[in-house]
C-alpha positions in Angstrom: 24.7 -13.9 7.5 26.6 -11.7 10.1 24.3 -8.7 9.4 21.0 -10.9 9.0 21.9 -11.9 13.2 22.6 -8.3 13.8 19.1 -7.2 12.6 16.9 -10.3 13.6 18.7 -11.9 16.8 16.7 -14.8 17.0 18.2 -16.6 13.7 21.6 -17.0 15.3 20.4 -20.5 16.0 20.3 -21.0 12.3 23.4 -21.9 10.3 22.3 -22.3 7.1 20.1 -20.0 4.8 17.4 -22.7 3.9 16.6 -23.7 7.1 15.6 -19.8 7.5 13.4 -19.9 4.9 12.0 -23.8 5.6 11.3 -22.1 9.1 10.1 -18.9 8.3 6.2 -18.9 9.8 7.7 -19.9 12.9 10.4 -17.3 13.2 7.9 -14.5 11.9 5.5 -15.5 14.5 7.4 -16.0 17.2 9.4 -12.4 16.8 5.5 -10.9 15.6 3.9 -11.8 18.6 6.9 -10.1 20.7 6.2 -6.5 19.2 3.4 -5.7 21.0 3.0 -1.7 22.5 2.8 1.8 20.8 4.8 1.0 17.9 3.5 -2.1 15.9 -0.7 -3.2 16.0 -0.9 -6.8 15.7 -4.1 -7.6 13.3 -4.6 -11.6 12.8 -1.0 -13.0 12.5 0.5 -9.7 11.6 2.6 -7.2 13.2 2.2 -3.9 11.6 4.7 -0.4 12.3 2.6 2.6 13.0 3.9 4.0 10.2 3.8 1.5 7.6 1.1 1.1 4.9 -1.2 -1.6 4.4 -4.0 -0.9 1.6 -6.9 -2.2 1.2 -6.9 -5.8 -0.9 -3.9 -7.0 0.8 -3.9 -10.7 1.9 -2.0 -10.9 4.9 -2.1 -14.9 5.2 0.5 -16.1 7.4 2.8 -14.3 10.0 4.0 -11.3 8.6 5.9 -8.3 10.2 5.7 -5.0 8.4 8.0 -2.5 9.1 8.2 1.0 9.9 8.1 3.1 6.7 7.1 0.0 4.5 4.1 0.1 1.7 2.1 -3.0 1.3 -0.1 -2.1 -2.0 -3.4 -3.3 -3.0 -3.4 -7.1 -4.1 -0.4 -8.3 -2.5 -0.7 -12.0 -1.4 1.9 -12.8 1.9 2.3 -16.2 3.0 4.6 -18.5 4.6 6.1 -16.1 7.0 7.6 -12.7 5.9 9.4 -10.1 7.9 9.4 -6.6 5.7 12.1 -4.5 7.6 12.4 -0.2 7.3 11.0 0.9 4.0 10.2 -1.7 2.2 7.7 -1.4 -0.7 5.4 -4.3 -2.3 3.8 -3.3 -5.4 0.3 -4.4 -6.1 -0.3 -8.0 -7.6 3.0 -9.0 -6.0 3.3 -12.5 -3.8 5.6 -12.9 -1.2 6.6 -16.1 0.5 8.8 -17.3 3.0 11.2 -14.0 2.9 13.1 -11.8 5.7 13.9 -9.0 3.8 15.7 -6.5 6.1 14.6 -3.0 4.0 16.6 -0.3 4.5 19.7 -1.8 4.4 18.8 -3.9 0.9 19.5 -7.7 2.4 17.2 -10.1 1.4 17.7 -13.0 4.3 
């Protein structure tokens, strides 16, 4: 958990895994609607890295934060909160729900 603090600050209130995930929309959102300015454009609930890649035919339901680098392919479904971190790639007809994944550093939170 030490290096899921270190790379999203705002879950050192959490102690235990689950109650990440059972709060995941919330903690997406909140940290989503902080990343306003050059580097991430927010687009519905999402906040999305200049440099990451959203095709066309993705569903972005819920909060979601897409990172710099990451790939979001055609027909991927996110719900439920999900933070993508550095270089991330969903491949197409993939679902994602509920998940801080941190990317380049290959922790899944």
């Amino acid at each position: 958990m030490k290096r899921c603090y270190e790379e999203i600050p705002e879950l050192s209130d959490y102690k235990r895994p689950w109650e990440i995930t059972a709060d995941a929309g919330r903690i997406v959102g909140m940290i989503a609607n902080s990343l306003s300015g050059p580097d991430y454009r927010i687009d519905g609930n999402a906040a999305i890295h200049k440099t990451a890649v959203v095709e066309k035919g993705a569903v972005l339901k819920d909060a979601a934060i897409i990172g710099k680098g990451s790939f979001v392919a055609a027909g991927v479904y996110i719900r439920g909160g999900v933070y993508l971190g550095k270089g991330v790639t969903l491949g197409p007809g993939c679902e994602v729900n509920r998940v801080l994944y941190s990317g380049d550093r290959g922790s899944l939170i």
